[in-house]
N, C-alpha and C positions, 0 to 999 in steps of 0.2 A: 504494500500500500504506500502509497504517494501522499506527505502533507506540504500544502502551498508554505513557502519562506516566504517572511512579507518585511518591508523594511519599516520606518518608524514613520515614514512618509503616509503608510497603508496600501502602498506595492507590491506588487507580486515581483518580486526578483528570484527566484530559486523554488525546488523542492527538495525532499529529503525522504528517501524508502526506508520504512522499517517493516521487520518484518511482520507478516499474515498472521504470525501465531499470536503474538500479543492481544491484537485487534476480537479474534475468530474465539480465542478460547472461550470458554463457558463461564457464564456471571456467578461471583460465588457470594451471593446474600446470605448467608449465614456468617463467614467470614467477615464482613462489611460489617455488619450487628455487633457482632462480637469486639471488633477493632473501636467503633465506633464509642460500644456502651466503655470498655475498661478506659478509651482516652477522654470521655466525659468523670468517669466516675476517680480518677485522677487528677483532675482537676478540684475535686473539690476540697476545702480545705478543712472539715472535722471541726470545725472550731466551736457551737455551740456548746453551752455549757449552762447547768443547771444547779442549783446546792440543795444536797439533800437536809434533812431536819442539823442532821448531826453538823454541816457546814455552816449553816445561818446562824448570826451570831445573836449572844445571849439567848434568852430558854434556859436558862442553867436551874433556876428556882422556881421550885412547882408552884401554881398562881393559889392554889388555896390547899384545904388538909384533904384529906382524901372522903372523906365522911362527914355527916353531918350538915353538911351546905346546903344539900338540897338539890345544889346543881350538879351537872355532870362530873364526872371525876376527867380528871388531866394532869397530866405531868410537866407540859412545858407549854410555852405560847405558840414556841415555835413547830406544832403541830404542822402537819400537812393539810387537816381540818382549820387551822386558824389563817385569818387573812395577815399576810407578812409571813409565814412560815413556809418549810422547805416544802420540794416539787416530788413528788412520786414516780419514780420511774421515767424521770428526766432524761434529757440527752447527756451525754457528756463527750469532751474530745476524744479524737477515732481517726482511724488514717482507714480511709477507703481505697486507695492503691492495691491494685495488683498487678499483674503480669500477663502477658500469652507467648505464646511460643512464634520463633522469628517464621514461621511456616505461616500461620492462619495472619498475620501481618505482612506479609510478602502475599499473597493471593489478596489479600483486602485490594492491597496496595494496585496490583497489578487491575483486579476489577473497578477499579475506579477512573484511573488515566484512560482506559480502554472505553470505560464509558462517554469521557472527555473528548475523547479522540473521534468515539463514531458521532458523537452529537454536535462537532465542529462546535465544540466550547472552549479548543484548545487553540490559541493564537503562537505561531512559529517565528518568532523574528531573526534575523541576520546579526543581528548586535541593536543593544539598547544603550546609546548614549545619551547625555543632555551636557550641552554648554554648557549654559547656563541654569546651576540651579534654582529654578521657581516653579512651584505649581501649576502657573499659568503655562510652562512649559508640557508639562506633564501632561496634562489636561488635554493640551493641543493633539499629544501623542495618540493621547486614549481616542480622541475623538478623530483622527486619523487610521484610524485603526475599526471606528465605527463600536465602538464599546462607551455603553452608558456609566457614566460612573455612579451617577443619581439615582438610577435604580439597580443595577445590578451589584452584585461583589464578586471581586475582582483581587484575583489572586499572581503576584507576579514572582516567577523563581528567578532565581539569577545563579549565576556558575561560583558569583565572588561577588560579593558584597561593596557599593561603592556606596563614597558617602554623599558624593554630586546625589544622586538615583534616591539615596534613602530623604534629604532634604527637600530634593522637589517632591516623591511621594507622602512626604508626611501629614500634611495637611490632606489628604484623600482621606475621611473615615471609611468608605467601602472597599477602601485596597490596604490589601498586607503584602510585606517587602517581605521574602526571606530566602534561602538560598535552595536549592534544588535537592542537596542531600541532608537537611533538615526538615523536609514538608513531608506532612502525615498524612493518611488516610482522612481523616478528619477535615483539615485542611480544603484537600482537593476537588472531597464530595463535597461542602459546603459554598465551595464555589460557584459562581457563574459563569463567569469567563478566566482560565487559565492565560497569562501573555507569560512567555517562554522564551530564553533564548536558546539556542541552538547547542553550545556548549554546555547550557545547566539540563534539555532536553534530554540529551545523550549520558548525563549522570544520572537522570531519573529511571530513564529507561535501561541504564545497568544493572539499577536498582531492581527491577521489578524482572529482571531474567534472571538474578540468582537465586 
């Protein structure tokens, strides 16, 4: 299979073959699921917390004698029954991280780009430079290229990280800068538009044939 090179003008200058198999394999949505739920569920950070009776301070001295009063019996204020007192079966801090194995993340990975690729979500460029770092520059790019930035999200890998590139995109909220052998599953399905260079392409796609 053949993808169009376009340069930053939004030109068709080049293609580039890769191979059938990447494209043709079979979608593996279990995979996808799986990669998807452990790099959400890593992300989160445990941190609620709750204090049980025994945490909440003072309660030390029971509020009346145990008999006699009339009223219920208690030992502390800081019941779970009293308003200001501790929480029952509370949350507390927790790391949710796990793992999978580099197999069912290498198939995630590989079903996703694959998907990018047949739905022509994935933009091939020649080289992405900017003179001059600005937004407005940026902007001019995307929209040379025919990509919305205002409604879509817009994913850009790069082979090497420049810092012209990361100053003119900074100011895009719907676009994220990051390099080709750092982008996840997660990432690439969440995209809209993939814009690629050719060098950081051919590191992804190494990626996803081992």
């Amino acid at each position: 299979m053949n993808i169009t090179v376009y340069n930053t003008d939004g030109k068709e200058v080049d293609s580039l073959k890769i191979d059938d198999s990447i494209i043709n394999e079979g979608i593996n949505k279990a995979a996808v699921h799986q990669v998807v739920k452990c790099y959400l569920a890593n992300q989160r950070k445990g941190l609620a917390s709750t204090k049980t009776r025994g945490e909440v301070s003072g309660g030390g001295k029971k509020p009346w004698k145990q008999k006699g009063t009339g009223r219920a019996r208690i030992g502390s204020i800081r019941s779970p029954l009293w308003r200001h007192g501790g929480v029952v079966f509370g949350p507390h801090p927790r790391d949710f991280t796990y793992t999978l194995s580099n197999k069912i993340k290498q198939a995630a990975l590989k079903t996703v780009v694959a998907e990018k690729i047949r739905n022509n979500c994935l933009l091939l460029l020649d080289n992405l430079k900017i003179e001059i770092p600005k937004t407005k520059e940026a902007v001019k790019i995307l929209g040379n290229l025919k990509v919305n930035h205002r409604k879509e999200k817009i994913l850009v890998l790069l082979a090497k990280m420049d810092n012209d590139l990361k100053r003119s995109f900074h100011n895009i909220d719907s676009l994220i800068l990051d390099l080709a052998r750092n982008s996840n599953t997660y990432q690439i399905l969440n995209a809209d538009k993939i814009i690629i260079t050719k060098d950081s392409f051919k590191e992804l796609i190494e990626r996803v044939r081992k």
